[in-house]
N, C-alpha and C positions, 0 to 999 in steps of 0.2 A: 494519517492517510487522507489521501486528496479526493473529492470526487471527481475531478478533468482526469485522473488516471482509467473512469472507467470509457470512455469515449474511444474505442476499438476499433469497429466495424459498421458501417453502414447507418442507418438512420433509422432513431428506437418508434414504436405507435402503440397506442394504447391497444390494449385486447383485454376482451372478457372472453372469458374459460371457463371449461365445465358445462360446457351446452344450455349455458342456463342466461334468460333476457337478463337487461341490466336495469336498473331502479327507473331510468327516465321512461322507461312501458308506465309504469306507478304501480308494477310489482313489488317483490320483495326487494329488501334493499339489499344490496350487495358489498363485499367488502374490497374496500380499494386501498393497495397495495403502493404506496409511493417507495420508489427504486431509484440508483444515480447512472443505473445498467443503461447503455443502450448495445447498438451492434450483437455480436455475439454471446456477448455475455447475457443481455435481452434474452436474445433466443432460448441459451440454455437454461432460463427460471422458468422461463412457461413449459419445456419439457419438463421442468420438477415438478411445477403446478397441475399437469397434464397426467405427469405418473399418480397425482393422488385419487385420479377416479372422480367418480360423481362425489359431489360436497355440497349438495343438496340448497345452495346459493351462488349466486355468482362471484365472482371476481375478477375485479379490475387492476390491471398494471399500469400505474402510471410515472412512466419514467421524466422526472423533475432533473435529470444532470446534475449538473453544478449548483443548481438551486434548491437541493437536496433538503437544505435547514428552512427553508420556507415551510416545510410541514409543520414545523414548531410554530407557526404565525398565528395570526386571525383565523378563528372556525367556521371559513365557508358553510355552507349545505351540504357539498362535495366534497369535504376534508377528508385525508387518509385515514382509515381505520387502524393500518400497518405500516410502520417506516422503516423500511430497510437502510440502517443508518451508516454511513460509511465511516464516519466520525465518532465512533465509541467515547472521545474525550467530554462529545455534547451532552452527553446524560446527563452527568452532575450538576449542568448548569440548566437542566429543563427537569427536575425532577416536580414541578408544580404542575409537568405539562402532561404527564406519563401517569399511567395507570398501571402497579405491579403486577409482574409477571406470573402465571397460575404456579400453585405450589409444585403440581407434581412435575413440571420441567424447569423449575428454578436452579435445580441443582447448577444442572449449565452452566449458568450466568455467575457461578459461586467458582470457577476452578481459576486457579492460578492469577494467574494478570488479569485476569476478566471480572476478578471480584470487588478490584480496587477501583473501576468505573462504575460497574455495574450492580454491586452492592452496598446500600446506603443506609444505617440505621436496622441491620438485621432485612431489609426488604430487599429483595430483587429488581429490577427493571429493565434488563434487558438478556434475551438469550441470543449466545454466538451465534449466527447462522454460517459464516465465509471467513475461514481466517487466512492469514498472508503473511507471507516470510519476505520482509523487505532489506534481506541482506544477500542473495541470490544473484550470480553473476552469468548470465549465458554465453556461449563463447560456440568458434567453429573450432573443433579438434584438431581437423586436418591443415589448418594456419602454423596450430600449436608444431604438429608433426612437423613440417617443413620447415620451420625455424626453427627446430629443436630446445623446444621451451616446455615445461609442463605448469600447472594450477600452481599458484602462489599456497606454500603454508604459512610464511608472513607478512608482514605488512614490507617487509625491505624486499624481499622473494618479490612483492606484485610491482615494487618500482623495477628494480632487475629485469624482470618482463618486458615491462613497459618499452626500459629502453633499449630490449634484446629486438622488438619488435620495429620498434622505430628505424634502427639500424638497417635492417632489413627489407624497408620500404613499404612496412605492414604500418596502417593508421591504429594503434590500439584500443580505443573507444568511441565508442559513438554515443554521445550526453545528449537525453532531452530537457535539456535546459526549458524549453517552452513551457514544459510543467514543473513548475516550482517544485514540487514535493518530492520530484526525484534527487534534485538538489538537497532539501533536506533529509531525504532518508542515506543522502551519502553523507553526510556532515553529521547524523546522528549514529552511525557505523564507528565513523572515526571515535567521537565524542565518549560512544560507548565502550568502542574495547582500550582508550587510554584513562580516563576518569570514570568507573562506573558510580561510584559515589555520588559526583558531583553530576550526574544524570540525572540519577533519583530522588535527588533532592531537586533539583529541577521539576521535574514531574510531580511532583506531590508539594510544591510550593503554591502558596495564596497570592505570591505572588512575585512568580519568578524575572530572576536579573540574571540572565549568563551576562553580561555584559563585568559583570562585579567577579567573574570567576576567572584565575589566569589561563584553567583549563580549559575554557573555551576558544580562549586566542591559540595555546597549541594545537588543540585543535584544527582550528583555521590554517596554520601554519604547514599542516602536517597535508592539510586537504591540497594546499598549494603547491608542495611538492609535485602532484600531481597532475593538478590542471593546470597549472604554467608552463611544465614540461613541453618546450617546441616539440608538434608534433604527435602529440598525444590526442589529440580532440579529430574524430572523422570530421572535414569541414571547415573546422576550426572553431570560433567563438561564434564566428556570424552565422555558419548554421548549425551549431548547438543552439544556440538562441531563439529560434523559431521550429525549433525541432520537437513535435511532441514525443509520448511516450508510444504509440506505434511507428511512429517514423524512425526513433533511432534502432529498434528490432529490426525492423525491415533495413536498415543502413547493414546491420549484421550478415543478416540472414537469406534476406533478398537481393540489394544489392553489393555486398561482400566489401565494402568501403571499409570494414574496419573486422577488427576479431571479436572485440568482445561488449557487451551492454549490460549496466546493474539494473536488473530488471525482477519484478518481484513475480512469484510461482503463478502469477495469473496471465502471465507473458505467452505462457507456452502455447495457446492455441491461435496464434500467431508465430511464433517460434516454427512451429510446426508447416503451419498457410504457407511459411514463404523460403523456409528452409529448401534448394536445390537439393540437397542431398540428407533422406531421412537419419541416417547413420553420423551426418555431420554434424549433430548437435549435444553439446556436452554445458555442462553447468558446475560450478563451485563455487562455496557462499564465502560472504567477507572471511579474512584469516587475521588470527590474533594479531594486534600492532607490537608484541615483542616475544620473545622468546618465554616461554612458561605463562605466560598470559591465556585469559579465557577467551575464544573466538567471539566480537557483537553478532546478538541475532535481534536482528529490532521486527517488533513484533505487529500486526495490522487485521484488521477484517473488517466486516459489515457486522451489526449487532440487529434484532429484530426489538422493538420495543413497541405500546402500544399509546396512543395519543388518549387525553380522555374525549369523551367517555369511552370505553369498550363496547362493544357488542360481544353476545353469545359466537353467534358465527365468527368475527372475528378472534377471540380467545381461543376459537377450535382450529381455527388455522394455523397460528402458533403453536400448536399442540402440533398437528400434522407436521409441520415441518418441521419439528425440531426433532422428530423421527429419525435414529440414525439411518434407514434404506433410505428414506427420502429425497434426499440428494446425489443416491444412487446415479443418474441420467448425465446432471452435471459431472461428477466424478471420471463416468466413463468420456466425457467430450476432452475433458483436461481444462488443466490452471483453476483446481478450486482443491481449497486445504479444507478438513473440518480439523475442529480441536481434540485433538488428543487421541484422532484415528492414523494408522500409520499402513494401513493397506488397501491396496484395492487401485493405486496411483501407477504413473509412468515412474521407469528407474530415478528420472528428475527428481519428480515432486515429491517419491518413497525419502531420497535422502534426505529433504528438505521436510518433510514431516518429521521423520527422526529426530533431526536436530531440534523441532518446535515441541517434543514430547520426551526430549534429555533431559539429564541435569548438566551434562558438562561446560554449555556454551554459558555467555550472559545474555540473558533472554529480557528484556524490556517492552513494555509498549512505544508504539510512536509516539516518539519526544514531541514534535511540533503539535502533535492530534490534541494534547496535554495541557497546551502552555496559553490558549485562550488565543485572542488576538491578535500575541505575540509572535503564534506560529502559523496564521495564515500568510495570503498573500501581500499584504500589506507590513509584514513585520518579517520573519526568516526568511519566506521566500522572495523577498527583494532584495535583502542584505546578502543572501549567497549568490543571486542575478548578479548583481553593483561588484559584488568580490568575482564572480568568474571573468565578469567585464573585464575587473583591472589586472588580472593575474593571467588570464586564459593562453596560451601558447607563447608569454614573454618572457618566459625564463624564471629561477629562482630570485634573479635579483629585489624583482618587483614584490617580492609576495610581505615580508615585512611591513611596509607602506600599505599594504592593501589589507592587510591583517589590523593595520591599526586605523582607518576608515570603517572596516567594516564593528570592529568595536564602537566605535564613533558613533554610527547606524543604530547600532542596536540599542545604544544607549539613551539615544533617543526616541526608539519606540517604544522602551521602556517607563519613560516620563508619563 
């Protein structure tokens, strides 16, 4: 998971919380909270921050964006006490930098998918704070109603769609290509529900090649059905290309260019901002790529870890917040999953918990979060840039060719 995903609404500012001065009086020092939040989602930490009452020191939000992994740097004066890490894959590679997490909320950090980044050697480093279903499709119903289409149960069912809709004069998606990692959490969907094997060896590789795997070109191949498809892109290529990830929701919801956006459960309060019609909004997560097959659910959040050294105050803040009420405030605004809780959400985000607290689907972490280098912007999300470039609304003939560049690509970010 990317941090330009969280870049929402408006423009983030630092604030101290809790009525209490901030160290540069030459009071007490304070604990500073680096976050990749701004806009909205900004706002709704400091109403969690705010629900904890007086904490008898200050605290500082300092929203770092994109530059998220800089807290891992050089130990200013001013360094983060707390990094609200958007990238759970960076643990493993900063465990020299991290201070273990208190025992009696360790558990957290010990469930499921969460233990395999976050537990190292029997020790803790980091508890969930925000988890994210990045397989979550939002759509308008009422598109659906008048072309007499319904939710895809499989992967042939969503191309059918596709071109029930096309036909029809309806643009069916609207891609923010602008943000690489929506591109990758589509390509890690695919990857996951035809090879889950060759995922997870992926993900747990020192040092992974898809480019050496033939599943990953079907993969690609399978992706291109899609996005070659005349027609299918709200825009087309040129403006899926400079399209972030609020713009192509608002392409949905606000300006109705298209029916539907893969957009992950933190979409919704925006979903919501710009939805004309509260009732017209409906959601369904990736569907199995074949018959009897298990649905991808690729998995994402923020993790809280602590930089060294710790402070007291700061270890008690991580305590507070891993409070299941705690993030009560956020919950009730929308678009925020916790792990392994499944009530208290919009009808949305209820099914999409569900499925993050099943056994039925195939549940993964973010494959690119995973994969080091390989999966940032300079390695998958340029190779799937380069592949939507050459495939994007030109039909299936091209996808072949573009299948075999974009292996080409990858193999050289591999070297």
């Amino acid at each position: 998971m990317r941090p330009s995903r969280r870049v929402i609404l408006g423009t983030a500012a630092t604030l101290a919380v809790a009525g209490c001065s901030s160290d540069v009086l030459g009071l007490r020092r304070g604990v500073r909270v680096a976050v990749s939040w701004s806009g909205q989602e900004l706002r709704a930490f400091h109403d969690v921050l705010d629900g904890l009452g007086e904490l008898g020191y200050p605290v500082e939000v300092v929203p770092l964006g994109d530059d998220i992994s800089t807290a891992f740097g050089a130990r200013p004066t001013r360094r983060p006490d707390i990094v609200m890490l958007p990238q759970p894959g960076l643990v493993p590679r900063h465990l020299d930098d991290l201070e273990p997490i208190p025992d009696d909320v360790a558990d957290r950090g010990r469930a499921r998918l969460w233990a395999e980044l976050l537990v190292h050697d029997g020790t803790t480093y980091g508890v969930p704070f925000k988890t994210a279903h990045k397989s979550a499709v939002w759509y308008r119903p009422s598109v659906f109603r008048e072309v007499g289409v319904r939710p895809p149960r499989l992967w042939s069912e969503w191309l059918d769609l596709n071109r029930s809709l096309t036909s029809a004069g309806v643009r069916p998606l609207s891609l923010a290509a602008g943000d690489g990692w929506v591109l990758t959490d589509f390509f890690e969907n695919v990857l996951l529900g035809t090879a889950p094997a060759v995922y997870a060896a992926l993900a747990t590789a020192d040092h992974p090649q898809p480019s050496r795997q033939s599943q990953t070109a079907a993969a690609l191949r399978l992706l291109g059905t899609v996005w070659s498809a005349p027609g299918v892109l709200a825009g087309g290529v040129e403006r899926s290309l400079v399209q972030q990830f609020p713009d192509a929701i608002v392409e949905v919801f606000g300006h109705r260019r298209a029916a539907m956006v893969l957009a992950s459960d933190f979409a919704e309060p925006v979903v919501r901002s710009f939805a004309a019609d509260p009732g017209d909004v409906g959601l369904f997560t990736f569907p199995p790529l074949a018959p009897g097959a298990a649905a991808p659910v690729v998995v994402g959040g923020d993790v809280m870890v602590l930089p060294k050294p710790s402070s007291d105050d700061a270890l008690d803040l991580v305590r507070r917040l891993a409070a299941p009420a705690a993030v009560d405030p956020w919950v009730q605004e929308g678009g925020f999953l916790v792990d392994g809780r499944t009530s208290g959400y919009s009808p949305e985000l209820t099914l999409l918990a569900k499925q993050l607290s099943g056994t039925d689907g195939l549940l993964q972490f973010d494959l690119s979060d995973r994969l080091g280098r390989l999966g940032d912007i300079n390695g998958l999300w340029r190779v799937l840039t380069d592949f939507l470039v050459r495939v994007g609304g030109r039909g299936s003939d091209v996808v072949p060719a573009a299948v075999d560049a974009a292996m080409t690509e990858l193999r050289t970010v591999e070297s």
